[in-house]
TIBA-978584 format. One line per 8 residues: for each residue x negated, y negated, z of N, C-alpha, C. Coordinates in steps of 0.001 Angstrom, whole numbers, plus 524288, in hexadecimal, padded with zeros to 5 digits. Each point is the difference from the previous one (the first is absolute). Example, Ala and Ser with C-alpha at 12.3 -4.5 7.8 and 13.67 -1.06 7.14 Angstrom:
TIBA-978584
7CC7A/8163A/81E78/8037A/7FB5A/80000/7FC7C/7FB50/80000 ~ 8015E/7FBE6/7FD30/7FCCC/7FB5A/8003C/80302/7FBBE/802DA
END
This chain:
TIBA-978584
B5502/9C49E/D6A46/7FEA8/7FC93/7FB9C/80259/80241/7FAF6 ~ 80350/7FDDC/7FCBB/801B9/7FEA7/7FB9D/7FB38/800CA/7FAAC ~ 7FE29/80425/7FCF2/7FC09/7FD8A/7FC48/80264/8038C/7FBDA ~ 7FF54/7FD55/7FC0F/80083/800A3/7F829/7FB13/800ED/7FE79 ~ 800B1/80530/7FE5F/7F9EA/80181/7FCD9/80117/80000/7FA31 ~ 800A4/7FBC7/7FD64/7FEC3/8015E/7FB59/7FC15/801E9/7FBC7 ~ 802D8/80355/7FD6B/7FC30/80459/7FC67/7FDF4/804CB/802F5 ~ 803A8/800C8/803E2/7FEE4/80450/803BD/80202/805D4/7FDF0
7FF31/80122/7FB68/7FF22/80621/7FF03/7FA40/7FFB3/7FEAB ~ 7FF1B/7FCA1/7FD71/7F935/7FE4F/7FEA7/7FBDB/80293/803EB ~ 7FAB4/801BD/7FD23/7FE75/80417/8034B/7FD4D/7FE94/8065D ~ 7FF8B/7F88C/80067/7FE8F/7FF1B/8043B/80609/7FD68/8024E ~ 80310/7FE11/7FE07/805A9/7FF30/8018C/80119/80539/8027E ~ 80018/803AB/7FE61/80267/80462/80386/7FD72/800AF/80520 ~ 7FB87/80053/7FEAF/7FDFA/800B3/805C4/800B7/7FB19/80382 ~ 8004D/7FBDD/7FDF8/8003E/7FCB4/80433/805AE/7FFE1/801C4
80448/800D7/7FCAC/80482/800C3/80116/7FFA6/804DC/80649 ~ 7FF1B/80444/7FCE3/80100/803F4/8047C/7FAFA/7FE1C/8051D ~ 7FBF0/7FE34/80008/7FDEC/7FDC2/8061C/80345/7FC49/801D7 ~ 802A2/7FADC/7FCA0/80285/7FB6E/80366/806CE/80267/80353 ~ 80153/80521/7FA7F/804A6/801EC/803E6/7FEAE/80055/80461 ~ 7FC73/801E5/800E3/7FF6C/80371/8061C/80317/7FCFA/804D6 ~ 7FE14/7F9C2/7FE83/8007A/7FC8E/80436/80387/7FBCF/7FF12 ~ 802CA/8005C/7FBBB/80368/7FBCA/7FD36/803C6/8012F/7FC88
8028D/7FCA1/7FEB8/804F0/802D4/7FDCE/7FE61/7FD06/7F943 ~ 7FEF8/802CB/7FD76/7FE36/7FF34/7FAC3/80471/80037/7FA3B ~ 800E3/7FD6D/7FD38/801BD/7FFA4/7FA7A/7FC98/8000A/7FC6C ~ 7FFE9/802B9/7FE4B/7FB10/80108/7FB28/80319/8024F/7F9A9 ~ 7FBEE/7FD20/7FB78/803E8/7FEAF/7FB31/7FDAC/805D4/7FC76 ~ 80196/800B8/7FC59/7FCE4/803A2/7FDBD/80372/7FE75/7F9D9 ~ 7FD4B/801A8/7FBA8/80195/80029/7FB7D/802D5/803F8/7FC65 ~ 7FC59/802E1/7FFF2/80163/805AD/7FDF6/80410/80550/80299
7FCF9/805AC/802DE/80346/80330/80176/7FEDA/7FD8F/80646 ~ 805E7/8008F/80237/80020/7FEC2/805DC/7FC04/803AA/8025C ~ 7FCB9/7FE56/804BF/7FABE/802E2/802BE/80388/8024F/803D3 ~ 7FDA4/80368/8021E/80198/8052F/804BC/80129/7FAC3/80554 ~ 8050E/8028B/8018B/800B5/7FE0E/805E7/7FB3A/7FDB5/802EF ~ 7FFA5/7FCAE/80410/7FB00/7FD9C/802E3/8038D/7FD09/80599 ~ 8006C/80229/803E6/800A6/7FF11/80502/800AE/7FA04/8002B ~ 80429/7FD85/80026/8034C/7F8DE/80171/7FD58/7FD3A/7FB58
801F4/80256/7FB05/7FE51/7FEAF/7FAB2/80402/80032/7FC51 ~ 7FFE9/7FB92/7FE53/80569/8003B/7FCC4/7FE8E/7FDEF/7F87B ~ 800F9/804AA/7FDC7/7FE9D/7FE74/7FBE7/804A2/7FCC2/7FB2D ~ 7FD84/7FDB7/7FDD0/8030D/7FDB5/7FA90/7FCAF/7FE3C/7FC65 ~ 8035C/801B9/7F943/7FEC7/80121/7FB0F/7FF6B/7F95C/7FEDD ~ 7FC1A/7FE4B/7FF7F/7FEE0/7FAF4/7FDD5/7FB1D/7FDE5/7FC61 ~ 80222/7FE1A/7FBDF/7FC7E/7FD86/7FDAC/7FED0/7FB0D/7FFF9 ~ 7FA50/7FF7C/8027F/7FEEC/7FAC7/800EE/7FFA4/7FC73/7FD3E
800F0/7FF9E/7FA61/7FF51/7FBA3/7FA45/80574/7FEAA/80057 ~ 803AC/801D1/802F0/8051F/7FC4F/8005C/8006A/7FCFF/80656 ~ 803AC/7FE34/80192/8006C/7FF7E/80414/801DD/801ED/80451 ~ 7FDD6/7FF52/80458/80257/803D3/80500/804D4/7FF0A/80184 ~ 8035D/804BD/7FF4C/805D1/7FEA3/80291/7FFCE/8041F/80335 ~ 7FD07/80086/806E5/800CD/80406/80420/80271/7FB4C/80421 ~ 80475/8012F/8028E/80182/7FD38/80308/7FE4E/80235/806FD ~ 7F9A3/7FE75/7FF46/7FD74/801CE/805B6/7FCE8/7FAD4/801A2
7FD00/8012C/80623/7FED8/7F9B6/800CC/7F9FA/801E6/80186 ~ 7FC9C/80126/7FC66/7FC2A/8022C/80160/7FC5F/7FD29/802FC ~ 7FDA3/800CA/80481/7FADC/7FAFC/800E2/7FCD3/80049/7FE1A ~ 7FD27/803E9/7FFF3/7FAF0/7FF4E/7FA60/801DA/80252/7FC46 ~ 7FCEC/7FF6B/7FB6E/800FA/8036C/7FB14/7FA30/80115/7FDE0 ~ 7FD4F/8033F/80074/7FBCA/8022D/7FCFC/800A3/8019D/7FBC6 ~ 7FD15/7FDE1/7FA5F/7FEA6/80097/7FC1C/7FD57/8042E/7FD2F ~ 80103/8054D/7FF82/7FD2F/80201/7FBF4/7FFA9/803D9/7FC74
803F8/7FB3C/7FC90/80198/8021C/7FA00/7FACE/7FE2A/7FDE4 ~ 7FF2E/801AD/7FCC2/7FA44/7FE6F/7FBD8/80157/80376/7FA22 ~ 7FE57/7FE99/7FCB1/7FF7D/80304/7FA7A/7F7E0/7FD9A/800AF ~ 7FCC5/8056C/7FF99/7FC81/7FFB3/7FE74/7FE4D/80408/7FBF7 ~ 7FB32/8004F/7FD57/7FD7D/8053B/7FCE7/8003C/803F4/8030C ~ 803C3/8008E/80374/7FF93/8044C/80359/80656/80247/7FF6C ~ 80387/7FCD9/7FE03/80508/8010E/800AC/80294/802C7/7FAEB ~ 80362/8027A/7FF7A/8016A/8018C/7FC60/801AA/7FDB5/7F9AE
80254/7FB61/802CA/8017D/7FC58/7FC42/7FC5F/7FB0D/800AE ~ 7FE10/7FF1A/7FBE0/7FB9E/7FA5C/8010E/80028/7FEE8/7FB9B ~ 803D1/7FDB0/7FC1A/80154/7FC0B/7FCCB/7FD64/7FB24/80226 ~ 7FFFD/7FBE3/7FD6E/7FEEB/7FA28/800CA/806FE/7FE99/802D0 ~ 8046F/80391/7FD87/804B2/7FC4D/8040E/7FF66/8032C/8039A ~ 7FDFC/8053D/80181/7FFD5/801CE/80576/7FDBA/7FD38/803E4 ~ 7FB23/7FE4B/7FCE2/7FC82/7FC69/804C4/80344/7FB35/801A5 ~ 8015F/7FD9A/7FBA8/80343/7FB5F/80052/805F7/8012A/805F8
80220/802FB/7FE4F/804C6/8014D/80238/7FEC2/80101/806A4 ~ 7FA0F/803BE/7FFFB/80097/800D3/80623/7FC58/7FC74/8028E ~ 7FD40/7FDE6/7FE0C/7F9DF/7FD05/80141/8037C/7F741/8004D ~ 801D8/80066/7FCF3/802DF/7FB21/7FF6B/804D6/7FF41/802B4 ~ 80451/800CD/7FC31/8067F/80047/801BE/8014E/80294/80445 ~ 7FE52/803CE/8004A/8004D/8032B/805B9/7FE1A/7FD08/8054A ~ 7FC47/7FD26/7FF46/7FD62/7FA25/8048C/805DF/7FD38/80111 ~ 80030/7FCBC/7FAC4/803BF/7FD6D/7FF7D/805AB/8017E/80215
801A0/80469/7FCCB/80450/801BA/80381/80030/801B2/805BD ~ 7FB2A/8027C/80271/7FEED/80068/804B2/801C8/7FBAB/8054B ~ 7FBD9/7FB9C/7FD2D/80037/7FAB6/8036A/80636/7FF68/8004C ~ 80340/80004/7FAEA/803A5/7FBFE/801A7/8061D/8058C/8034B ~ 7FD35/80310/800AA/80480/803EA/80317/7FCC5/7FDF1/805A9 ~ 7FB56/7FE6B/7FFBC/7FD97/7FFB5/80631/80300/7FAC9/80229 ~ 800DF/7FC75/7FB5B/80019/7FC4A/802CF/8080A/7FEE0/80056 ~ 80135/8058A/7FCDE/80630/8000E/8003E/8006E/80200/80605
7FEC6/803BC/80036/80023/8036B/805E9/7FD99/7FE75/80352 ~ 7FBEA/7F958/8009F/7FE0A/7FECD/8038E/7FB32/8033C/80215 ~ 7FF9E/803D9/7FE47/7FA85/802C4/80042/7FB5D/7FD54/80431 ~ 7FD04/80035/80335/7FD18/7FDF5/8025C/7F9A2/80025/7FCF9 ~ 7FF3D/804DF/7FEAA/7FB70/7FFCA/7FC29/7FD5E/80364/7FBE9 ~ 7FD24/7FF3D/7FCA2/800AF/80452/7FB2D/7FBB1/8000A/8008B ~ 7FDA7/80686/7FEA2/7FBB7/80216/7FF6F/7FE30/8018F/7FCA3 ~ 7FD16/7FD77/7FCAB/7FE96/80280/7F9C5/7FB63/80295/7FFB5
800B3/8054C/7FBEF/7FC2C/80328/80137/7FC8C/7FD3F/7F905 ~ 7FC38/7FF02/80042/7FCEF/7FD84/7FB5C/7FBD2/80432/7FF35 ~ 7FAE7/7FD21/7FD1C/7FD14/80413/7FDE8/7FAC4/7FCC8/80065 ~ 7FA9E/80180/801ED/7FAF7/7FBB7/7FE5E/7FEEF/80260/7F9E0 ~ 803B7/80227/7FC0D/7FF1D/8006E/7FC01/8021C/7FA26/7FBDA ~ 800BB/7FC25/80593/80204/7FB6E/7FC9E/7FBAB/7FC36/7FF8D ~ 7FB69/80348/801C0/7FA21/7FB71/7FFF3/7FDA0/801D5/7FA73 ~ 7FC68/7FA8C/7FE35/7FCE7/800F2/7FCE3/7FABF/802E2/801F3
7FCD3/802A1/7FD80/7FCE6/803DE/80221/7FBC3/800DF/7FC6A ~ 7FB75/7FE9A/801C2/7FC06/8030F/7FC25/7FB1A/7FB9A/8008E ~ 800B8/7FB7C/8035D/7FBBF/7FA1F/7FE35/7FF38/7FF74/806C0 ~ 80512/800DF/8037F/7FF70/7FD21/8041E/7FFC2/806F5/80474 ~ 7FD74/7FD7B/803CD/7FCBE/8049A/80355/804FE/80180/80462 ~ 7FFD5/7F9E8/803F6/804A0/80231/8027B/804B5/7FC20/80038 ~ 803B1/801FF/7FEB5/80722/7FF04/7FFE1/802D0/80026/804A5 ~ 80087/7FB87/8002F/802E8/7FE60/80457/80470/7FD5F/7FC1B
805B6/7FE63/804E3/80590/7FE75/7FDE3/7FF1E/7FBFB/7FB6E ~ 7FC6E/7FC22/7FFB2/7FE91/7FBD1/7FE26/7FF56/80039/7FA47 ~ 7FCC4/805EF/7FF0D/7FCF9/80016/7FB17/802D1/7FFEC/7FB39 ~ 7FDB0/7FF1F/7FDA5/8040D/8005C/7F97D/803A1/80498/7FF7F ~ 8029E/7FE93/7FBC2/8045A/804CE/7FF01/7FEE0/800E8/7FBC9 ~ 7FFD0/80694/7FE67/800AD/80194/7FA79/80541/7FDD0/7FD1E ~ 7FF5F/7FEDE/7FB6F/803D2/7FD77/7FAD7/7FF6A/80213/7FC02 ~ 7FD44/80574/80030/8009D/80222/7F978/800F9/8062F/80127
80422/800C3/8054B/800CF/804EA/80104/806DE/7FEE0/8018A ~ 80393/804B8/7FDF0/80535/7FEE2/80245/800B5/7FFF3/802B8 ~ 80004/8046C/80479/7FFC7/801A9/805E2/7FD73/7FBFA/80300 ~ 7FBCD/7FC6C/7FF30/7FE58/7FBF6/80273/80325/7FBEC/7FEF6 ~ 7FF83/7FE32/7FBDD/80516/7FAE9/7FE9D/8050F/8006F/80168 ~ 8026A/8060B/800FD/80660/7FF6E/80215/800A3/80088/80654 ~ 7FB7B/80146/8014D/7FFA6/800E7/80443/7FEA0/7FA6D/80413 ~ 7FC99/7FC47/7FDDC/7FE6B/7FC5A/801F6/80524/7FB19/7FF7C
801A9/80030/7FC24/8052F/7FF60/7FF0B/804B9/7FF66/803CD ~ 80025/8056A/7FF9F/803DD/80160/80556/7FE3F/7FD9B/8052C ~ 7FBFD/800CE/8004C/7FE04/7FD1C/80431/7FFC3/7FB1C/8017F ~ 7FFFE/7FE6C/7FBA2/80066/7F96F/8002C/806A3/7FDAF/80229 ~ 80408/8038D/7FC0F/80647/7FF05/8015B/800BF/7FFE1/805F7 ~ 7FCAC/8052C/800C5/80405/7FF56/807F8/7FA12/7FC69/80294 ~ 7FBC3/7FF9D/7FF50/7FC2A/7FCFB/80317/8036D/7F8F7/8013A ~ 8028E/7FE64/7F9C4/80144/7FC22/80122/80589/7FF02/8028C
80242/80359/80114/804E2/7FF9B/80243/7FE97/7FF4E/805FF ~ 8036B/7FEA4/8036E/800D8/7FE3B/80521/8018C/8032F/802A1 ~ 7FF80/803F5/7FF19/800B9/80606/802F6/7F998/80199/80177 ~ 7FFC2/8029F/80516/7FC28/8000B/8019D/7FF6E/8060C/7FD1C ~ 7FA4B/7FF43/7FC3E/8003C/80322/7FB56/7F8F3/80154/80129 ~ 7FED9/80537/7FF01/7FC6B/801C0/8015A/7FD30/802C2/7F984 ~ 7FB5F/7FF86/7FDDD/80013/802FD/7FC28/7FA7D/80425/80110 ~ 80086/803B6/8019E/7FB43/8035C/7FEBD/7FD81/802DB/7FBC8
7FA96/7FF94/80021/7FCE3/801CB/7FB13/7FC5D/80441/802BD ~ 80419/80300/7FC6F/7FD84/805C7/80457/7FB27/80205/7F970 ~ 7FD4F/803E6/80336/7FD2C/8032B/7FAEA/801E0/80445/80021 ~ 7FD75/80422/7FB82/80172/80669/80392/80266/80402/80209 ~ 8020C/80160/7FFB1/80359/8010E/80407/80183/806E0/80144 ~ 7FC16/800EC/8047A/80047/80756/80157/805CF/80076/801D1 ~ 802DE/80201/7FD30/8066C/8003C/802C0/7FFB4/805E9/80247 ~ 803A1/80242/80177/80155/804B7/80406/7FD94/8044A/7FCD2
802A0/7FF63/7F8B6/7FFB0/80423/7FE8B/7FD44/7FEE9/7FB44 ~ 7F9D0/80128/7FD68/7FC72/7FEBB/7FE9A/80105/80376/7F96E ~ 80384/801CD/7FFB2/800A2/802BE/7FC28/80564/7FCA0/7FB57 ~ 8016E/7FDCF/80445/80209/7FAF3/7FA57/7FABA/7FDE9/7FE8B ~ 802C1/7FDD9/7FB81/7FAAE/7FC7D/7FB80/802B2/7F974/802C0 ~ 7FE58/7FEFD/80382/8012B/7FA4E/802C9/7FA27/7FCB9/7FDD3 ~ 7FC55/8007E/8012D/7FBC6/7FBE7/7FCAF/7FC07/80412/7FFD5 ~ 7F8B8/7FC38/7FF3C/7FF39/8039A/7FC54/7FC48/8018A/805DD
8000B/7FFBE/805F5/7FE74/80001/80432/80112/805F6/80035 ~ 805FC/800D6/7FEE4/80271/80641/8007D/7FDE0/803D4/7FC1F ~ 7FF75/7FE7D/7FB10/7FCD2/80076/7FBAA/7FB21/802F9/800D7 ~ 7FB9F/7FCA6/80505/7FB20/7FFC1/7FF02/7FFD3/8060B/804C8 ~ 803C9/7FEF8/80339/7FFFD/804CF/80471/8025A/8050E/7FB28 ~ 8049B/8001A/7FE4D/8007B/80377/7FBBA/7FBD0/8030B/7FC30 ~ 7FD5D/7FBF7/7FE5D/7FB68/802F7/7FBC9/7FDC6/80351/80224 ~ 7FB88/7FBEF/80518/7FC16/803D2/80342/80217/80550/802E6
80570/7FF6B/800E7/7FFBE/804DC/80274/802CF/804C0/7F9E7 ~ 7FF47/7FE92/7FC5C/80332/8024F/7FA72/7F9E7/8020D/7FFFB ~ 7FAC1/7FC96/80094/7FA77/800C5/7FF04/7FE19/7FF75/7F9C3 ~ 803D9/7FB0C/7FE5D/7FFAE/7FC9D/7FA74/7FAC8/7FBA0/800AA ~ 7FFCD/7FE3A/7FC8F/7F9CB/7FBE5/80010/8020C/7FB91/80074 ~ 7FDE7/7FE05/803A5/80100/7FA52/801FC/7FAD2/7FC57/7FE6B ~ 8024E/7FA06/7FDF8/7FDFD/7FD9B/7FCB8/800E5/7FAD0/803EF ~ 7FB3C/7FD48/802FD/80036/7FB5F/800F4/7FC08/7FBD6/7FF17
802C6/7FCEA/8027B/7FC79/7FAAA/7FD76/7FDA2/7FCCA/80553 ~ 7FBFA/7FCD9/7FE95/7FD51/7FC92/806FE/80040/8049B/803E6 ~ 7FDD0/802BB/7FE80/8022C/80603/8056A/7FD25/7FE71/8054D ~ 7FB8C/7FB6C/7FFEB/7FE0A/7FDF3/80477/801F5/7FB28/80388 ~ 80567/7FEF7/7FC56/802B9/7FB48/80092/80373/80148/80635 ~ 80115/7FC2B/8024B/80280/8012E/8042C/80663/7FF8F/7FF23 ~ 803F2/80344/801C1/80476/80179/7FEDB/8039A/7FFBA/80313 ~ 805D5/7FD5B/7FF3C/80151/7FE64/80528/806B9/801B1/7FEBF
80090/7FF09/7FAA2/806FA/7FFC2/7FE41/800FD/8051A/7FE3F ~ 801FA/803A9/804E3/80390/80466/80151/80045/7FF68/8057E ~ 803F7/800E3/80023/802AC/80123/805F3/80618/803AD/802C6 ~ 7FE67/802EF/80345/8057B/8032F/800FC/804FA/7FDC4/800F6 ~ 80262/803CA/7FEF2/806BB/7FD8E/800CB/80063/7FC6D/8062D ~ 7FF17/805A3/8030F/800CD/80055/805BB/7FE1A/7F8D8/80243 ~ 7FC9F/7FD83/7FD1F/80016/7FD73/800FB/801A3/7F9AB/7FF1E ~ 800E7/800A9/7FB84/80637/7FC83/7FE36/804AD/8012A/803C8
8014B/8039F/80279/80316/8004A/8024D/7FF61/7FC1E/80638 ~ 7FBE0/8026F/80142/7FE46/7FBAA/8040E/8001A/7F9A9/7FE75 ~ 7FE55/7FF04/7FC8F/800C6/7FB85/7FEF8/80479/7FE5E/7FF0B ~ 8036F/80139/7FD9D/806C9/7FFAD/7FEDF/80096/7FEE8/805BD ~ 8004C/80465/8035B/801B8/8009F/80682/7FE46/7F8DF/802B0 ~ 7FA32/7FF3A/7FF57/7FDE9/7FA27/80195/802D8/7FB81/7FE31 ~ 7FF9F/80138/7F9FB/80584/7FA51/7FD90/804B4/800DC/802EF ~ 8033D/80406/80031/80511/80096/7FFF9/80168/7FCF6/80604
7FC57/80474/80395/80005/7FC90/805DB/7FDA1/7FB01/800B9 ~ 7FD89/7FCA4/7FD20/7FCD6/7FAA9/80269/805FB/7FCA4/8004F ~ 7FE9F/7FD1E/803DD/80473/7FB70/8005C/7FEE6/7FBEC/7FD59 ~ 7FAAE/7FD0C/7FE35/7FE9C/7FDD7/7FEED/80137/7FEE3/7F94B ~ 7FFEB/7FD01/7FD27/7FEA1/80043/7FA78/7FC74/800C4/7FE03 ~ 800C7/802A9/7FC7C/7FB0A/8027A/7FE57/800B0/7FF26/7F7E7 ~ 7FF45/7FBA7/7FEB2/7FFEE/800CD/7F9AF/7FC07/7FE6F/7FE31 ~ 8014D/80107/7F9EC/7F987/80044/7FC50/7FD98/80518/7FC75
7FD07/8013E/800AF/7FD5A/803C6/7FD68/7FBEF/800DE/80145 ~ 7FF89/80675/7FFF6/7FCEC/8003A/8032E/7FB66/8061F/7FDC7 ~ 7FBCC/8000B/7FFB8/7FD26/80654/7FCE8/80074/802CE/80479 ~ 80019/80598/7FFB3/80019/80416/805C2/7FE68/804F5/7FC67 ~ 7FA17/7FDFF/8039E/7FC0B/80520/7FDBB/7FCDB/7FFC3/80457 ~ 7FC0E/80568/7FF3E/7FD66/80180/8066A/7FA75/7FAA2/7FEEF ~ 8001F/7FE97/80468/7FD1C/7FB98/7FF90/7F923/801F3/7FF71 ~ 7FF62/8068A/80127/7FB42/800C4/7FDF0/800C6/803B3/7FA85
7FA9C/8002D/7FEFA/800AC/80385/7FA9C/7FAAB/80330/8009E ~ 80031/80334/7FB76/7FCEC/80428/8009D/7FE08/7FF73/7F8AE ~ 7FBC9/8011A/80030/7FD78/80201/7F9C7/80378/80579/7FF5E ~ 80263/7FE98/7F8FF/801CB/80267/7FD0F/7FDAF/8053D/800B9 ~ 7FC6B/80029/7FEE1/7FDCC/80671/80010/80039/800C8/80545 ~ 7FDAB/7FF3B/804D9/80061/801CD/804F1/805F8/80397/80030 ~ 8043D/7FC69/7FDDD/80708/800D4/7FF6E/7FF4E/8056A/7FF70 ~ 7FEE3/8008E/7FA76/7FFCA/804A2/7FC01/7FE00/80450/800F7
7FB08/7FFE4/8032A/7FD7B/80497/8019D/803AD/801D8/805B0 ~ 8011A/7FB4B/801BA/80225/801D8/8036F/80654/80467/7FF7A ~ 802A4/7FEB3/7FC55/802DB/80232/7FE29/7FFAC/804F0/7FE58 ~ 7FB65/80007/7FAE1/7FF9D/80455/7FE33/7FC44/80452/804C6 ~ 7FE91/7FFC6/8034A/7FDD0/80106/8031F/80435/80441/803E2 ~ 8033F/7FD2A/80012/80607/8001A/8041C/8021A/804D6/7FDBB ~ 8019C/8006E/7F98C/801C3/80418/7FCA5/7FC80/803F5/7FE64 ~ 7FA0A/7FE1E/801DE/7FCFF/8041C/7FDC4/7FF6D/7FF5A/7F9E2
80138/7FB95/7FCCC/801DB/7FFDC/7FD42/7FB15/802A2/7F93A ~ 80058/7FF1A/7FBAC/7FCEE/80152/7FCA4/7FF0C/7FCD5/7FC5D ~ 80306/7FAC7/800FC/7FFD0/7FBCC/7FCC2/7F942/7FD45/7FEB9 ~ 800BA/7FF16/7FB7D/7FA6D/7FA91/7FDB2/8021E/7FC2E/80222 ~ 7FACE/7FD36/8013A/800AE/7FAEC/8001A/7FF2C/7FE55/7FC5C ~ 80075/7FB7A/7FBD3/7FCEF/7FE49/7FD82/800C5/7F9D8/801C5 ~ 7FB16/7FC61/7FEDC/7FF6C/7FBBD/8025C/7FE1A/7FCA4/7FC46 ~ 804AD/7FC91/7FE3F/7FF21/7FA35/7FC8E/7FE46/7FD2A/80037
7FB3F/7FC41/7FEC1/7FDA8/7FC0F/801F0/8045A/7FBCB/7FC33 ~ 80269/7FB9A/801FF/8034D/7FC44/7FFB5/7FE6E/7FB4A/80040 ~ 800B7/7FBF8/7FDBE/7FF06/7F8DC/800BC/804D6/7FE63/8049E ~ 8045B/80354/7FED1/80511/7FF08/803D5/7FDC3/7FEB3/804DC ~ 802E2/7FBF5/802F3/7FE0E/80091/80549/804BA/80084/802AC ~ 7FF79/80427/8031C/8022D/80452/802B3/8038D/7FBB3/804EC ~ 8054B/7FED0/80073/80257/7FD5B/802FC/7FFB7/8019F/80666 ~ 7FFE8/7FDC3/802A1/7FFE9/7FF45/806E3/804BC/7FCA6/8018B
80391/80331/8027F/80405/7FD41/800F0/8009D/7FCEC/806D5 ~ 800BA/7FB81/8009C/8007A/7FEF6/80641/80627/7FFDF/80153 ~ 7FF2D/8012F/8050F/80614/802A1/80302/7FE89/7FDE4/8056F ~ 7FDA8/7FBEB/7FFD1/7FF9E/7FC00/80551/8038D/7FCCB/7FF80 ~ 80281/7FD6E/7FCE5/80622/7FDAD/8017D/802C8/80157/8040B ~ 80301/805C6/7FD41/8029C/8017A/801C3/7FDD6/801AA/80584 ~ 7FD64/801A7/7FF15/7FCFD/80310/80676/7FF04/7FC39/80553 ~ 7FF93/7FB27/7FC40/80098/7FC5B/803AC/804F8/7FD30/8017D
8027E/80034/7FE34/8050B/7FD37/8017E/804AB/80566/80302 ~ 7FE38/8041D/7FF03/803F6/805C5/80373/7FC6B/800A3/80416 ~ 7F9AB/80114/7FF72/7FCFC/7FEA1/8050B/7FFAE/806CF/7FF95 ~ 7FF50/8036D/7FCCA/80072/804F9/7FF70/7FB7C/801B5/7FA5A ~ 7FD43/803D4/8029A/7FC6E/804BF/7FD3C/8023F/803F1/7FC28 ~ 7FBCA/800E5/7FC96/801D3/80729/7FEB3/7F97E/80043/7FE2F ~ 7FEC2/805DF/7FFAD/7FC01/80215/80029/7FE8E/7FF70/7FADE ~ 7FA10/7FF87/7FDFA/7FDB9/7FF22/7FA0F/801CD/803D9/7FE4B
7FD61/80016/7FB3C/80181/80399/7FACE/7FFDF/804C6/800DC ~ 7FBAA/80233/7FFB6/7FD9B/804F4/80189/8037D/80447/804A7 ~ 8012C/7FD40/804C2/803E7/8000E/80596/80539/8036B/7FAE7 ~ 8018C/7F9FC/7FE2A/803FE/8031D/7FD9B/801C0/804DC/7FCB2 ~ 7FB3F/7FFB8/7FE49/7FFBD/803F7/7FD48/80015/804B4/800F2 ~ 7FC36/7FFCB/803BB/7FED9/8057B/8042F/80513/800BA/80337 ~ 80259/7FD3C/80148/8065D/8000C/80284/80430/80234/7FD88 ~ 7FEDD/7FF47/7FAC5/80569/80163/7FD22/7FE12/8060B/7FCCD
7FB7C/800AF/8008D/7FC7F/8060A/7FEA9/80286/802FB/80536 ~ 7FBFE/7FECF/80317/80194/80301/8058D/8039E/80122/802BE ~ 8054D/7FD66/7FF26/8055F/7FF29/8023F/803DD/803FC/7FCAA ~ 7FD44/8021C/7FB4B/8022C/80225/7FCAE/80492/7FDFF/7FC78 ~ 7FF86/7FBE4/80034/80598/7FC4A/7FD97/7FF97/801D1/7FBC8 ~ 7FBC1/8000C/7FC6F/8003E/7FE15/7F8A2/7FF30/806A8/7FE7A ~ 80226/801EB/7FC2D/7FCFA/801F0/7FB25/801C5/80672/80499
END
């Protein structure tokens, strides 16, 4: 299989780059300094706010360039350039090269949040945040195209190496084991949006192989959750850690995300919150 990872020096682009080599022969884009060699990986210097001139015939192309508060550069044209034009230019190299189907990596940071309990694909969208508006955006460009176009709204995200500043999930494992004071809010609320790499990857593996079509949009989060504090102790527990808690009482109501769509239409599991957590502690991956 043929696949284009765009925004693949990016800190979850890389890794997914180097798992899909293993088994495929990969083109992956990068912006800045060229990334270290990666086994049937072929890199090139591209910026996605112009248009794609790679003369390859990729069958899929996975998506994930992003400018968020997490990226170095997060101007209003950064967001614009990778969250927008970058869609845009994407689709129409998919549909130059015939592409069979595009995989966009999105964010459930494109929901409104704070009134409604649980969020499913349906629910409103935030409109007074950038990263939500360029993102939903983008989403909208390849959803309506005729390419069988996939958009995921991932949360979270425990990647290999827990010591980049990737969100504030890596953040919250960082402090407690630093043994800094941790400050939350609804700590009795049930908690569902973080989830490990390892298992995006599985899911990539399910799209890539279905024969079937598979488009739309779709949330992919562990379909159980665990209370915030249960998380935390459990963590700081893990490090031994020396951290405060301190605990906010909030009007916010604490979001619940559903990931029965998707789960239903691949016909495939992953373990609740907590599972994961204890998985990516115990396995020694992070930190």
């Amino acid at each position: 299989m043929n696949i284009l990872i765009t925004g693949g020096n990016g800190m979850i682009g890389a890794e997914i780059t180097n798992y899909l080599s293993k088994k495929n022969k990969v083109y992956s884009t990068y912006r800045n300094k060229k990334p270290k060699k990666i086994q049937n990986t072929i890199w090139k210097k591209i910026d996605l706010e112009h248009p794609i001139n790679w003369k390859i015939k990729p069958d899929i192309i996975i998506n994930c360039a992003v400018t968020s508060k997490f990226s170095k550069k997060n101007s209003i044209n950064d967001y614009v350039d990778s969250n927008i034009i970058a869609a845009k230019n994407i689709l129409d190299f998919a549909i130059k090269s015939k592409s069979k189907k595009i995989i966009n990596l999105s964010s459930i940071s494109v929901y409104k949040l704070g009134k409604k309990k649980l969020i499913n694909e349906n629910s409103e969208i935030e409109n007074q945040n950038i990263l939500s508006i360029t993102k939903h955006l983008g989403e909208q460009i390849l959803a309506e195209s005729n390419i069988d176009c996939i958009n995921l709204r991932l949360p979270a995200i425990l990647n290999l190496d827990l010591k980049k500043n990737h969100s504030w999930m890596n953040n919250l494992f960082f402090n407690i084991k630093k043994n800094k004071k941790i400050r939350i809010f609804n700590a009795n609320s049930k908690f569902n949006s973080g989830i490990h790499i390892n298992y995006i990857f599985e899911l990539l593996d399910k799209i890539i192989n279905k024969k079937e079509k598979l488009k739309g949009t779709f949330n992919f989060l562990p379909l159980r959750g665990e209370k915030l504090i249960d998380i935390i102790l459990y963590i700081k527990k893990f490090y031994r850690s020396r951290s405060k808690i301190e605990i906010v009482k909030s009007s916010f109501v604490s979001p619940y995300f559903s990931s029965k769509k998707i789960f239903s239409k691949l016909k495939f599991k992953i373990p609740g919150t907590l599972p994961i957590i204890k998985y990516s502690l115990t396995n020694k991956i992070i930190l």
